[in-house]
ZAMARGU-4260 file (C-alpha; in steps of 0.2 Angstrom, whole numbers, plus 5000, padded with zeros to 4 digits):
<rodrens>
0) 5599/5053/5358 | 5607/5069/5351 | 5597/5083/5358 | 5608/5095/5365 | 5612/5109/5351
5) 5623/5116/5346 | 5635/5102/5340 | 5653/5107/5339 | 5647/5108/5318 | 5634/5120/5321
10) 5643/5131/5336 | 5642/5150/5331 | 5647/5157/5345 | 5631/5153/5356 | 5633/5155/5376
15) 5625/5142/5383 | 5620/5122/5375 | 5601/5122/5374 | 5589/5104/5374 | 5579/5103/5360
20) 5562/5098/5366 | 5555/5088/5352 | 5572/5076/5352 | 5574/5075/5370 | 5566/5059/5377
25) 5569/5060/5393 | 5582/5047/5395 | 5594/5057/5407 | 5611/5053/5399 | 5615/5070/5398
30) 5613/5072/5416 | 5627/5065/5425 | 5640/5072/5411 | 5634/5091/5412 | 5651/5101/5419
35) 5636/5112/5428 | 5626/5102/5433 | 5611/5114/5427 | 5602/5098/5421 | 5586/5093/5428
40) 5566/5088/5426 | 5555/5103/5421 | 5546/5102/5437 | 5563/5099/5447 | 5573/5115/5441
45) 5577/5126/5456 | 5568/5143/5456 | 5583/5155/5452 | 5584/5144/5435 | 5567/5142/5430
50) 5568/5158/5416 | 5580/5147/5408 | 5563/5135/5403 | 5558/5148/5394 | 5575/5152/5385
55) 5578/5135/5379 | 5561/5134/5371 | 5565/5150/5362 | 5579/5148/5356 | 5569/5135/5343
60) 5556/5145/5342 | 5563/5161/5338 | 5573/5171/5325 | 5595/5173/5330 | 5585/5192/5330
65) 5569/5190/5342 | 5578/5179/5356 | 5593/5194/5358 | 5579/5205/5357 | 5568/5195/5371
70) 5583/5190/5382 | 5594/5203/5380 | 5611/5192/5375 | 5616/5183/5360 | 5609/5164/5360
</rodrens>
């Protein structure tokens, strides 16, 4: 599955990869490969990252615009 964005021809610039929620099927390849390790089951993600949930899911759902006004930070 190819569900982390953006892909090297999509990239402008964003800060972080994000999982798109609709493609993601839960197969955990992506796991072990992460350089950070910041890859885990919803109901396993440690506290101190559980805003980044939210984050992922907005940065579909929201304009370039309303997530750096929401979050503060470019996507």
């Amino acid at each position: 599955m190819d569900c982390i964005h953006p892909r090297t021809d999509e990239d402008k610039g964003e800060r972080l990869l994000y999982i798109h929620p609709d493609e993601c099927i839960d197969c955990g390849a992506c796991e072990p490969v992460c350089p950070v390790k910041a890859i885990s089951p919803e109901d396993e993600v440690p506290a101190q990252w559980k805003a980044y949930i939210e984050m992922n899911a907005d940065y579909y759902k929201l304009s370039h615009e309303a997530f750096k006004e929401k979050w503060g930070v470019e996507p």
